[in-house]
N, CA, C and O atoms as CSV, one atom per row, in Angstrom:
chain,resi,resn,atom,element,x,y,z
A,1,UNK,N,N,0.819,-1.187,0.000
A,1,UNK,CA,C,0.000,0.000,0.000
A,1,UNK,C,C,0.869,1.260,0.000
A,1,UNK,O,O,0.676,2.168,-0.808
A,2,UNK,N,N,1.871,1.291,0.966
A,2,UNK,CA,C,2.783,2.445,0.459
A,2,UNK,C,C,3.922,2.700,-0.540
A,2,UNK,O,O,4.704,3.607,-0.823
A,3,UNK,N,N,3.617,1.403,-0.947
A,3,UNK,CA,C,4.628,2.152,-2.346
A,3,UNK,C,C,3.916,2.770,-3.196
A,3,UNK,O,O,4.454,3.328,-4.152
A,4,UNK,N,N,1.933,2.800,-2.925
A,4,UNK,CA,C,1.849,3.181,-4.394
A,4,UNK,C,C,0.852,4.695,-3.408
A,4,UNK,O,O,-0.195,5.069,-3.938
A,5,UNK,N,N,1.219,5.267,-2.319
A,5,UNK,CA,C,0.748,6.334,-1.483
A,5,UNK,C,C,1.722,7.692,-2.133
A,5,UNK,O,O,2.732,8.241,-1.692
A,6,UNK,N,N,1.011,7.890,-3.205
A,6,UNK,CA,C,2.258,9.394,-3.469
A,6,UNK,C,C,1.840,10.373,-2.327
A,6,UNK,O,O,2.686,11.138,-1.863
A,7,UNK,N,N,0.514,10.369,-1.847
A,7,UNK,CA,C,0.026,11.713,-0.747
A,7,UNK,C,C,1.200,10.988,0.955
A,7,UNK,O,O,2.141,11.545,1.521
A,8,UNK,N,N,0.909,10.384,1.083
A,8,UNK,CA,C,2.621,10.195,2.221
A,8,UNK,C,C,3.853,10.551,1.779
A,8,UNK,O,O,4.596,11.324,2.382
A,9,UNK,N,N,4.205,9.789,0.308
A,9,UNK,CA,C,5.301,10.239,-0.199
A,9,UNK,C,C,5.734,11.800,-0.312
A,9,UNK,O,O,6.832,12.358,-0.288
A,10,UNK,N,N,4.591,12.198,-0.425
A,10,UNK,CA,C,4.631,14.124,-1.050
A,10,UNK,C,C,5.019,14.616,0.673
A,10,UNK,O,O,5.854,15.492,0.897
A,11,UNK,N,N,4.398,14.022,1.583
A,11,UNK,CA,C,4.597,14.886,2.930
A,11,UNK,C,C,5.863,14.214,3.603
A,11,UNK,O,O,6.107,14.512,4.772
A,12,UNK,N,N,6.730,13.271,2.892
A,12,UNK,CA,C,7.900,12.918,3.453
A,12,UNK,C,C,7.744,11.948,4.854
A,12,UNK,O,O,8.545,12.026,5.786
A,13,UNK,N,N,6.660,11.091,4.840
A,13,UNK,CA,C,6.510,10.856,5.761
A,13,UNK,C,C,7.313,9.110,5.716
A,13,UNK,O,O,7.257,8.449,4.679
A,14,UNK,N,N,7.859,8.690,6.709
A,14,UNK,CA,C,8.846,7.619,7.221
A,14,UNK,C,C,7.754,6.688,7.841
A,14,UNK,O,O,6.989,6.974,8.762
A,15,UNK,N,N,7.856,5.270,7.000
A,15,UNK,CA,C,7.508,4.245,8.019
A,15,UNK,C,C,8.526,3.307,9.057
A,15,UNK,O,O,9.132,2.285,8.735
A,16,UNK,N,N,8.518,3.790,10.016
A,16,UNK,CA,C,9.268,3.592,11.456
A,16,UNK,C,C,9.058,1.640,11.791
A,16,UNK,O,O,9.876,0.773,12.098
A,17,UNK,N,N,7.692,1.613,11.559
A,17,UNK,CA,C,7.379,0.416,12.367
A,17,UNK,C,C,5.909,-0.227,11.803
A,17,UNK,O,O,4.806,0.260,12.055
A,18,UNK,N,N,6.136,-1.316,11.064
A,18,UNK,CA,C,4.648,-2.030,10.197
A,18,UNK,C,C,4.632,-3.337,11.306
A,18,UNK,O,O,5.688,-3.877,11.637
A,19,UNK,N,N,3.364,-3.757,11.812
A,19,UNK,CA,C,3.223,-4.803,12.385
A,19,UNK,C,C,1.364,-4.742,12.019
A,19,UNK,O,O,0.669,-3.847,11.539
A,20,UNK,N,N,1.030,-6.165,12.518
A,20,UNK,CA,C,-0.418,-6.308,12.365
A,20,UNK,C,C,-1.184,-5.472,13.459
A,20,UNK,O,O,-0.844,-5.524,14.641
A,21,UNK,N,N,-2.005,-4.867,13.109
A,21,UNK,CA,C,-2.406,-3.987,14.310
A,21,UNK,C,C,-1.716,-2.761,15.130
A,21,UNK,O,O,-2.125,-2.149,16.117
A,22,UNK,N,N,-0.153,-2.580,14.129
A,22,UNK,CA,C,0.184,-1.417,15.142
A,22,UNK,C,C,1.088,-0.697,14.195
A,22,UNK,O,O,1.340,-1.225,13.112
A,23,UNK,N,N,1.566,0.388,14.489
A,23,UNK,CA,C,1.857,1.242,13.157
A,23,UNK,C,C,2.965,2.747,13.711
A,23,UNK,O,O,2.527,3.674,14.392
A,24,UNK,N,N,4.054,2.667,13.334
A,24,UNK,CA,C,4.398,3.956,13.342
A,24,UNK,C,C,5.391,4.809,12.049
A,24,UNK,O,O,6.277,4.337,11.336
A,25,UNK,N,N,4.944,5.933,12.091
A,25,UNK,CA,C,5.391,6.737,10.857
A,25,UNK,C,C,5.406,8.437,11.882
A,25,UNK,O,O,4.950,9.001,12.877
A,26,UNK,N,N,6.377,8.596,10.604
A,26,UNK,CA,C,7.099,10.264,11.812
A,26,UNK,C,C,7.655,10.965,10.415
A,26,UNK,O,O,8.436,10.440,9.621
A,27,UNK,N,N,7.146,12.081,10.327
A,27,UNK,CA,C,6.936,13.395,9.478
A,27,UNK,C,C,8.093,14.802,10.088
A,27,UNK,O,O,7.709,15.440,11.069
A,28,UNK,N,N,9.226,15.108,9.539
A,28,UNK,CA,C,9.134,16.276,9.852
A,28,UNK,C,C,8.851,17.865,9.244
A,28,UNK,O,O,9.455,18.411,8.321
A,29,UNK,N,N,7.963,18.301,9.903
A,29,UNK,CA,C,7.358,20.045,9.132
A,29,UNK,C,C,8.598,20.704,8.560
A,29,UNK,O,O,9.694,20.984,9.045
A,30,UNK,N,N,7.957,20.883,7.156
A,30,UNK,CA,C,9.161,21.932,6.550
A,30,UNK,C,C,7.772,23.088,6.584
A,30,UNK,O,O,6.619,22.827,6.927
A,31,UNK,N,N,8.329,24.422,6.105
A,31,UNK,CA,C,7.717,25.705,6.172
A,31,UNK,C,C,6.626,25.552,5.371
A,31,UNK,O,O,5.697,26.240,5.794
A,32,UNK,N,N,6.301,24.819,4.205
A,32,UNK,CA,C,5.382,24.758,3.089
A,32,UNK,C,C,3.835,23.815,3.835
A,32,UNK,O,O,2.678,23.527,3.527
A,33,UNK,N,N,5.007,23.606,5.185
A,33,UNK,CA,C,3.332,22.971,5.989
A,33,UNK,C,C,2.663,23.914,7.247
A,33,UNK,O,O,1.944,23.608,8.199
A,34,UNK,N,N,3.080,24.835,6.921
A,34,UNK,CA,C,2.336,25.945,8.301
A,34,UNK,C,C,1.578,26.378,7.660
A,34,UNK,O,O,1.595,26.366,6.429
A,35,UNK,N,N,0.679,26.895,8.421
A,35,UNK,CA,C,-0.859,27.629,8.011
A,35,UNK,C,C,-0.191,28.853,8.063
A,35,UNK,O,O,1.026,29.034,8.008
A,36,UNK,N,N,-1.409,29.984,8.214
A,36,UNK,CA,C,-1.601,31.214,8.215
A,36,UNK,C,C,-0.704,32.163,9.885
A,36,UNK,O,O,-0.395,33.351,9.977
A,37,UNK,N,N,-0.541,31.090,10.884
A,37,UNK,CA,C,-0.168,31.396,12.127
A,37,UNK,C,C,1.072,30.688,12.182
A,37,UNK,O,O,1.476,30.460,13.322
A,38,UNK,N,N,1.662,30.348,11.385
A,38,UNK,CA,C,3.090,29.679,11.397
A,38,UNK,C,C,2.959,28.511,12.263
A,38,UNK,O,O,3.980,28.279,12.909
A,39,UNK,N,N,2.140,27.842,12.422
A,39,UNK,CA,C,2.264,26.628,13.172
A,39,UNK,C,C,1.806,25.393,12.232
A,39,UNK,O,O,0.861,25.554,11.460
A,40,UNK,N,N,2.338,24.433,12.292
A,40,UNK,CA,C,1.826,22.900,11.535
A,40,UNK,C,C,0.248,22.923,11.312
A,40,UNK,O,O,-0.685,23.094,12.097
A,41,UNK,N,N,0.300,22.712,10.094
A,41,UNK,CA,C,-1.415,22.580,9.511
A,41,UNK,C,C,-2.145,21.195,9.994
A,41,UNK,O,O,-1.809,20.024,9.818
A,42,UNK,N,N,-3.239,21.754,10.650
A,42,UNK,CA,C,-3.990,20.556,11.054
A,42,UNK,C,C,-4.536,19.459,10.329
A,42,UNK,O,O,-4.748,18.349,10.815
A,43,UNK,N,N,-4.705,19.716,9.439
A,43,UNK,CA,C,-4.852,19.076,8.082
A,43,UNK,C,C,-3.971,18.089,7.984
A,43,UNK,O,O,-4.322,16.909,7.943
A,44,UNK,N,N,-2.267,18.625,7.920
A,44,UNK,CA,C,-1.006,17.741,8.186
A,44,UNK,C,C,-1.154,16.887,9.044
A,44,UNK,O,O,-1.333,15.713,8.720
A,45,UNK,N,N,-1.116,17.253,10.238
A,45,UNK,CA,C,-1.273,16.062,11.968
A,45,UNK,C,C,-2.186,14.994,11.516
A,45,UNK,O,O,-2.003,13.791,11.703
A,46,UNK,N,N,-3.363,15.632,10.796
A,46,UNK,CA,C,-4.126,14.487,10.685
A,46,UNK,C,C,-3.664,13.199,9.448
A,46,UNK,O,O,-3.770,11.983,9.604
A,47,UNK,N,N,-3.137,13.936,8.223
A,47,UNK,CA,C,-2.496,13.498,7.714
A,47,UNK,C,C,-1.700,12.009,8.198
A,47,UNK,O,O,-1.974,10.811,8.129
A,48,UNK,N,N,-0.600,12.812,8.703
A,48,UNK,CA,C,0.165,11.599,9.214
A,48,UNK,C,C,-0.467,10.629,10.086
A,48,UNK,O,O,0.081,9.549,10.304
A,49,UNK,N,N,-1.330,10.868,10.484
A,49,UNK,CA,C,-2.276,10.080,11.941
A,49,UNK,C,C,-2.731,9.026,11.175
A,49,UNK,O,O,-2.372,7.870,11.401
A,50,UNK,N,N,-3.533,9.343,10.238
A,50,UNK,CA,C,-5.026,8.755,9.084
A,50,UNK,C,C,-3.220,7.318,8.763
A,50,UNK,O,O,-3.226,6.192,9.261
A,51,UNK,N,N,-2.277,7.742,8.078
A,51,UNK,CA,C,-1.091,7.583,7.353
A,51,UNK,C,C,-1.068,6.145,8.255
A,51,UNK,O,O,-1.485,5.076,7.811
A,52,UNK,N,N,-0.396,6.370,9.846
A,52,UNK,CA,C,-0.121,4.993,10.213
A,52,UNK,C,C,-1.300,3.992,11.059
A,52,UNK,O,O,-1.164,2.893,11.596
A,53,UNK,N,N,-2.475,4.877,10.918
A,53,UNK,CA,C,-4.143,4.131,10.732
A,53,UNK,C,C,-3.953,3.066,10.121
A,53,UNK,O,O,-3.667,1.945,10.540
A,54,UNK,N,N,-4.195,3.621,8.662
A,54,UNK,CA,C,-4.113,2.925,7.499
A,54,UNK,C,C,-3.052,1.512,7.456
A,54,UNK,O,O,-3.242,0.319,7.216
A,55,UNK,N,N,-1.945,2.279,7.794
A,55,UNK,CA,C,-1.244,0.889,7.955
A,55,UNK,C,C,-1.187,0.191,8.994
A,55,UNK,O,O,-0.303,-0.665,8.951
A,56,UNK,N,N,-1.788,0.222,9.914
A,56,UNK,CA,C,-2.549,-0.762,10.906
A,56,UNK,C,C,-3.415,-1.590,10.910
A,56,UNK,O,O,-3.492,-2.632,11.561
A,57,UNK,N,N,-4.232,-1.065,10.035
A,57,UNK,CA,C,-5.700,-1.557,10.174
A,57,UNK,C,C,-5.452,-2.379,8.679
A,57,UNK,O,O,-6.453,-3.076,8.513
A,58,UNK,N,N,-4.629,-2.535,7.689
A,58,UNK,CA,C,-4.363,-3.050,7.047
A,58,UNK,C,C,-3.567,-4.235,7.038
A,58,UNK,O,O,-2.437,-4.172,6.555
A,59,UNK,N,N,-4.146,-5.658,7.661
A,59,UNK,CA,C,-3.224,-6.317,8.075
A,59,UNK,C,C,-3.018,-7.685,6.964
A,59,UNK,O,O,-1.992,-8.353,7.095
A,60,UNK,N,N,-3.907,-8.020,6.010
A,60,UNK,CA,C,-3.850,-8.988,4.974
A,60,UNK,C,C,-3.484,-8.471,3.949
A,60,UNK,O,O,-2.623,-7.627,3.701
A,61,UNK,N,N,-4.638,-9.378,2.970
A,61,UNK,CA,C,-4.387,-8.457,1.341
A,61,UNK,C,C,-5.868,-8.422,1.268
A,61,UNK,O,O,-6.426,-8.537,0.177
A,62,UNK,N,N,-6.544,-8.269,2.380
A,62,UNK,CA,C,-7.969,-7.658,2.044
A,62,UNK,C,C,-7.533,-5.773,2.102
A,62,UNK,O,O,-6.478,-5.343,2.569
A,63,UNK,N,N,-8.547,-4.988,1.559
A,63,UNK,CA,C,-8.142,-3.703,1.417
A,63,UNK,C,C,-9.053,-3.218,2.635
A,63,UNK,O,O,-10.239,-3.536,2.545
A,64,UNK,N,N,-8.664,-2.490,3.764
A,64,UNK,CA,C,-9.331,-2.082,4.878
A,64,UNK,C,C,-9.422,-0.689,4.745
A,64,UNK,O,O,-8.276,-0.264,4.602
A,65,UNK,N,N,-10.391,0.393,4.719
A,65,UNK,CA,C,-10.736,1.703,4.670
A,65,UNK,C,C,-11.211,2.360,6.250
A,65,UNK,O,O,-11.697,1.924,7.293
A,66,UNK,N,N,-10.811,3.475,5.786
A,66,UNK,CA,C,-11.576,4.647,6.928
A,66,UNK,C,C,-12.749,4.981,6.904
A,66,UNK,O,O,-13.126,6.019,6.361
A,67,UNK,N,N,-13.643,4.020,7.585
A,67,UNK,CA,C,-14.787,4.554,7.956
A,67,UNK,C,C,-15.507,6.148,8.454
A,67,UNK,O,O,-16.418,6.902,8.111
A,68,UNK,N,N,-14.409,6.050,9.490
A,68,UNK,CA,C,-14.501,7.330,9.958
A,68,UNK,C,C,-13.476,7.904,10.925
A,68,UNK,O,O,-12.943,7.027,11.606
A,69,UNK,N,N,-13.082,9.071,11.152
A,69,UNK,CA,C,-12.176,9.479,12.212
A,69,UNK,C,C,-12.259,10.579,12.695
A,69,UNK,O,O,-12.549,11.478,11.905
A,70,UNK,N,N,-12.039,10.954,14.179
A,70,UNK,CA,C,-11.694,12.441,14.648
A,70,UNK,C,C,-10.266,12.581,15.000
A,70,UNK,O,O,-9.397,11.709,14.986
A,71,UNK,N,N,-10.166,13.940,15.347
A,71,UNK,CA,C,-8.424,14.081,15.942
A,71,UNK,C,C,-9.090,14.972,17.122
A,71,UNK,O,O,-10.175,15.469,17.421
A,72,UNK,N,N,-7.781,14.865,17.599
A,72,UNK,CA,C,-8.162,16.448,19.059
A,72,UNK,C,C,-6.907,16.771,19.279
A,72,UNK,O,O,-6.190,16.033,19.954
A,73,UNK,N,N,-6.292,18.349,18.544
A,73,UNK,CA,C,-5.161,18.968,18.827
A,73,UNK,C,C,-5.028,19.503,20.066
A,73,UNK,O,O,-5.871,20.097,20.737
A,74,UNK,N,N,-3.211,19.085,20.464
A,74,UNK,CA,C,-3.531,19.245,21.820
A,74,UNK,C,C,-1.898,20.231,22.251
A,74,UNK,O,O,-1.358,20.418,23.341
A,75,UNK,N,N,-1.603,20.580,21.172
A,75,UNK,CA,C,-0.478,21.064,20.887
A,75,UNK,C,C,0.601,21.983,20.237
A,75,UNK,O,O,1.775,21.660,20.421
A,76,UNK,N,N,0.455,22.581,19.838
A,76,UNK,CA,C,0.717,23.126,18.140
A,76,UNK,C,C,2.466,23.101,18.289
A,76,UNK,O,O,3.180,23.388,19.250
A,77,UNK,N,N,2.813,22.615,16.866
A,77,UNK,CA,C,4.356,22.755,16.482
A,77,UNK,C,C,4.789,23.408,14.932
A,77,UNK,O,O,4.038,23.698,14.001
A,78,UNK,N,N,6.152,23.513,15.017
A,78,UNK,CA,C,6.730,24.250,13.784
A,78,UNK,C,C,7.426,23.654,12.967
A,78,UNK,O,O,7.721,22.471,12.795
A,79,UNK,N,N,7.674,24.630,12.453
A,79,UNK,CA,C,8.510,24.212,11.187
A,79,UNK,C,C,10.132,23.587,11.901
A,79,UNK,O,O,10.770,24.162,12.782
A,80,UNK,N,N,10.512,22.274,11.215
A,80,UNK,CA,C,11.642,21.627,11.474
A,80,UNK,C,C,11.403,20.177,12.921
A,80,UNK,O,O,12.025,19.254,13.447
A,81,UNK,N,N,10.547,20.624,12.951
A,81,UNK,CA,C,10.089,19.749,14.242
A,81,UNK,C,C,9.587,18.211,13.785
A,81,UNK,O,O,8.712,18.078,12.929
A,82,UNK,N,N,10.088,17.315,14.297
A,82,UNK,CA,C,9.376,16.088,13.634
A,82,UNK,C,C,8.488,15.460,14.909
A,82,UNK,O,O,8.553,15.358,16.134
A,83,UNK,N,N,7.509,15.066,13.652
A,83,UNK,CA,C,6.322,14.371,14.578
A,83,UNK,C,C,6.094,12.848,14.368
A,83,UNK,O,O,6.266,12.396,13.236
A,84,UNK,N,N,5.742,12.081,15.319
A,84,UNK,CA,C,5.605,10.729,14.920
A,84,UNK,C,C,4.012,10.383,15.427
A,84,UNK,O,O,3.463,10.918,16.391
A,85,UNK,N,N,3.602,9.678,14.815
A,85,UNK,CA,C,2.285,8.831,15.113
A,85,UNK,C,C,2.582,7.340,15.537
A,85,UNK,O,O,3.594,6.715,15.220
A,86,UNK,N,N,1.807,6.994,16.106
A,86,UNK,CA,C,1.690,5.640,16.927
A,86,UNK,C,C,0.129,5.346,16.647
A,86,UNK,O,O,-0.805,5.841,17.278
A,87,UNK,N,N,0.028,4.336,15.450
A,87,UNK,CA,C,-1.004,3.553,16.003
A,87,UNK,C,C,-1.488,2.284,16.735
A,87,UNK,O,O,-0.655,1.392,16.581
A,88,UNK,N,N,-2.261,1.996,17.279
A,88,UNK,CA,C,-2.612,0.846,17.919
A,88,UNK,C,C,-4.162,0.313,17.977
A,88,UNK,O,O,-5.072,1.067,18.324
A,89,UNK,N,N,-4.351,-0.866,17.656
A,89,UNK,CA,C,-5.673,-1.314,17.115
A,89,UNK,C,C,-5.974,-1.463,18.635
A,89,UNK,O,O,-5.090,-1.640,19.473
A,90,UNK,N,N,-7.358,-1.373,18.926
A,90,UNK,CA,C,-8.251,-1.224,19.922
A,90,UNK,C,C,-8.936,-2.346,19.721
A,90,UNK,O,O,-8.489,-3.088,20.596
A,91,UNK,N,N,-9.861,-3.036,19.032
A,91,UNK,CA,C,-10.575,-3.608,18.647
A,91,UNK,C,C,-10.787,-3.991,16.979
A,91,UNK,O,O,-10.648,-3.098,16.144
A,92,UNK,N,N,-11.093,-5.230,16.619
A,92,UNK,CA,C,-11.936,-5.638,15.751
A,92,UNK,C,C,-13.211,-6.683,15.483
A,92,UNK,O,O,-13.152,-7.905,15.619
A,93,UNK,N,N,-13.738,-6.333,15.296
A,93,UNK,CA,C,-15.323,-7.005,15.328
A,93,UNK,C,C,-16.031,-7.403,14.230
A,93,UNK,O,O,-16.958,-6.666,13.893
A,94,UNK,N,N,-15.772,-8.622,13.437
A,94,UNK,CA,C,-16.302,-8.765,12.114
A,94,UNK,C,C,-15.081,-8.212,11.102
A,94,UNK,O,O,-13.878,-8.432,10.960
A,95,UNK,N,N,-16.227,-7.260,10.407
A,95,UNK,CA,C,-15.035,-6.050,9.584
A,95,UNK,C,C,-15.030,-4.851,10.199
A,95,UNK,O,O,-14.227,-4.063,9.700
A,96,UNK,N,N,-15.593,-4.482,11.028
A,96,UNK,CA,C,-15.351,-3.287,11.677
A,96,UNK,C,C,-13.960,-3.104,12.645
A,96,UNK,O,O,-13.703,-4.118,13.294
A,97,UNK,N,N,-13.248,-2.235,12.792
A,97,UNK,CA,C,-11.935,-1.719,13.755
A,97,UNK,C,C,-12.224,-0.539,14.316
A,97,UNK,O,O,-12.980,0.364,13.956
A,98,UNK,N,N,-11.313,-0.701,15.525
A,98,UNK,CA,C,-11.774,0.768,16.035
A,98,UNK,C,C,-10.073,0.683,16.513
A,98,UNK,O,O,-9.651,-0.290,17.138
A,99,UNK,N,N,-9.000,2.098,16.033
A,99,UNK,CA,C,-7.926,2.096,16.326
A,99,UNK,C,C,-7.734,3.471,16.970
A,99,UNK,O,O,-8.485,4.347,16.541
A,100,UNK,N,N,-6.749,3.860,18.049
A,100,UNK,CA,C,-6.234,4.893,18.657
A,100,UNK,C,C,-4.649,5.019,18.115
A,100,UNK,O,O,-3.784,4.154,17.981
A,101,UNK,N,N,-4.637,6.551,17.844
A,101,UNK,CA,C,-3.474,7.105,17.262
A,101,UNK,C,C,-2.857,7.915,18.066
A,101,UNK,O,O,-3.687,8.525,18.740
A,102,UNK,N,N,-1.654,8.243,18.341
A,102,UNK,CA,C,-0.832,9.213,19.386
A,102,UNK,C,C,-0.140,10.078,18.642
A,102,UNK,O,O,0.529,9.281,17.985
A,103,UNK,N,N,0.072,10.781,18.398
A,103,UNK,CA,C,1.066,12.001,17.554
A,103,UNK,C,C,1.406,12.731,18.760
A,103,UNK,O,O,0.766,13.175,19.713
A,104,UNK,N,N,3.112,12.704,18.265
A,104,UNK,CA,C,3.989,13.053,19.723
A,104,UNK,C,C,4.809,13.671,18.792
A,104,UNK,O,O,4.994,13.315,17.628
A,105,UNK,N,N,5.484,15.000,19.608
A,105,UNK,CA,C,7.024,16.007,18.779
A,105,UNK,C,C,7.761,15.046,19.101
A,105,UNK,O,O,7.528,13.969,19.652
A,106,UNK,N,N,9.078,15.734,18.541
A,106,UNK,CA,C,10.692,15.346,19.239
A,106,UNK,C,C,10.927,14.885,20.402
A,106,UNK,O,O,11.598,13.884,20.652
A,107,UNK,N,N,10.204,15.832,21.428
A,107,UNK,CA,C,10.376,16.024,23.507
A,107,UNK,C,C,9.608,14.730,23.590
A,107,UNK,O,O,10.064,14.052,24.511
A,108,UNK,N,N,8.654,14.165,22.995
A,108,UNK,CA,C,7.975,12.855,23.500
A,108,UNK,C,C,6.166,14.047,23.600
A,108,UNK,O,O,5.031,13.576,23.535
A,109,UNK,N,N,6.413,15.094,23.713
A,109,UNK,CA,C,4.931,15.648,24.307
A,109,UNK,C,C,3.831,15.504,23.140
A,109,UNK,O,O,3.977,15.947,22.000
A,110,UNK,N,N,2.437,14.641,23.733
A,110,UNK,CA,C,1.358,14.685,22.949
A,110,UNK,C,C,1.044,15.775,21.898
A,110,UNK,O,O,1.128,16.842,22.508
A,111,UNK,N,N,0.757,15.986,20.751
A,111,UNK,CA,C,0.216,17.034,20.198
A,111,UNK,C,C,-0.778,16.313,19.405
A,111,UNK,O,O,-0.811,16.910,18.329
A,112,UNK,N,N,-1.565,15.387,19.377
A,112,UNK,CA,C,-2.766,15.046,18.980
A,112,UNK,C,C,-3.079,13.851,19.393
A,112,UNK,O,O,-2.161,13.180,19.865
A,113,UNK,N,N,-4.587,13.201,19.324
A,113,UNK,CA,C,-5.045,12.608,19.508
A,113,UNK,C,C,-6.471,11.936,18.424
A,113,UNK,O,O,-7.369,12.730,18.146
A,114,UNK,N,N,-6.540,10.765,17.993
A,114,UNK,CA,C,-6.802,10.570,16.923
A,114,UNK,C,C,-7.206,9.096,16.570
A,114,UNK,O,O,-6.451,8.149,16.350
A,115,UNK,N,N,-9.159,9.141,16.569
A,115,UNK,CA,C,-9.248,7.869,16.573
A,115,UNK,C,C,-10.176,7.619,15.168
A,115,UNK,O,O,-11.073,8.352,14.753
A,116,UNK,N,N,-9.578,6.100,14.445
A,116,UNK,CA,C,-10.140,5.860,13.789
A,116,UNK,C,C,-10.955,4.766,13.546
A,116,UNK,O,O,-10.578,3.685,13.998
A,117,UNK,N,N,-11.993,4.822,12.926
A,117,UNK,CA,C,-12.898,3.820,12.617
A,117,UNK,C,C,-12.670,3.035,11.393
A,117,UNK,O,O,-12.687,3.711,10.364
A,118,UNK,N,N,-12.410,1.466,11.215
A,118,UNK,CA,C,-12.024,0.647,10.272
A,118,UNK,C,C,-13.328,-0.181,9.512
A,118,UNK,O,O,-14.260,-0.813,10.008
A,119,UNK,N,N,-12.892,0.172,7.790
A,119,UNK,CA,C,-13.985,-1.252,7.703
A,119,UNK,C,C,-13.008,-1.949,6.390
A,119,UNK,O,O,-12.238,-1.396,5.604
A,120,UNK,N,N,-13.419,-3.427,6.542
A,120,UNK,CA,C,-12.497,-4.266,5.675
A,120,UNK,C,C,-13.386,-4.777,4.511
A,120,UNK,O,O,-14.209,-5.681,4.650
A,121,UNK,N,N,-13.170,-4.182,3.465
A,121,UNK,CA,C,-13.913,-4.801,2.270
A,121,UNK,C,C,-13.667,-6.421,1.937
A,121,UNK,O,O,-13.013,-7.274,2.537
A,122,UNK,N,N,-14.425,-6.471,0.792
A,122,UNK,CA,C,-14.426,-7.841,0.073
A,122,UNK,C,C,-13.182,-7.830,-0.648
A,122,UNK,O,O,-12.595,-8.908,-0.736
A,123,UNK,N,N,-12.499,-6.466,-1.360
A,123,UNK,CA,C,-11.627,-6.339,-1.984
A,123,UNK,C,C,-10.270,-6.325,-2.060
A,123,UNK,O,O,-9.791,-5.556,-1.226
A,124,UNK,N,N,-9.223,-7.044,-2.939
A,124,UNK,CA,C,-8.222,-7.490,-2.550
A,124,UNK,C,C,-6.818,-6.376,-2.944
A,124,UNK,O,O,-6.996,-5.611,-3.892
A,125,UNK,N,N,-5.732,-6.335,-2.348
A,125,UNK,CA,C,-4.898,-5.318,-2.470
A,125,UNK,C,C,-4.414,-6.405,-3.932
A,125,UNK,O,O,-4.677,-7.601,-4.056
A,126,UNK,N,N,-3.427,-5.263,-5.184
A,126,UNK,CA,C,-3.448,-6.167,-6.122
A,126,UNK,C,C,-2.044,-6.120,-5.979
A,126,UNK,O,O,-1.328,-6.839,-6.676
């Protein structure tokens, strides 16, 4: 699945750690990712979050999607700063998943929070 992710590829984002059910990938902000207030675009955080979701909740060669997800910023960072996500599957039930994501700076300190909802199609990765 990530070799053929140009939207990870474009944000430079690193897969750290692929396992069944657990996931980490770590991004660091260049300037072309701050908003209007010079701080990391939320859009981005979520980005990377959704990023090692995906490769969590993706554990065969069935193709597993985002049902649904929230985040809750809890932090704001800048430019040069790298961020990592941690996912970890919570549950699965049928085809449904329910996974929790951690996005942490450099220092280790939380800056988001981020849960997603999984569903696993009929359809096969090719």
């Amino acid at each position: 699945m990530m070799r053929r992710d140009a939207a990870s590829a474009m944000l430079g984002i690193a897969v750290e750690l692929d396992e069944p059910g657990r996931a980490v990938v770590s991004m660091t902000v260049r300037d072309d990712m701050l908003n209007g207030f010079a701080i990391t675009h939320g859009g981005l955080v979520f980005a990377l979050a959704d990023t090692a979701f995906a490769i969590a909740c993706n554990e065969d060669d069935r193709i597993t999607v985002a049902a649904g997800a929230d985040i809750t910023f809890l932090k704001s960072t800048g430019a040069g700063q790298v961020l990592t996500a941690t996912a970890v599957r919570r549950v699965v039930s049928g085809r449904s998943g329910l996974y929790d994501v951690t996005v942490t700076d450099e220092t280790g300190d939380v800056v988001a929070e981020f849960r997603g909802r999984s569903l696993t199609t009929n359809r096969t990765a090719d």
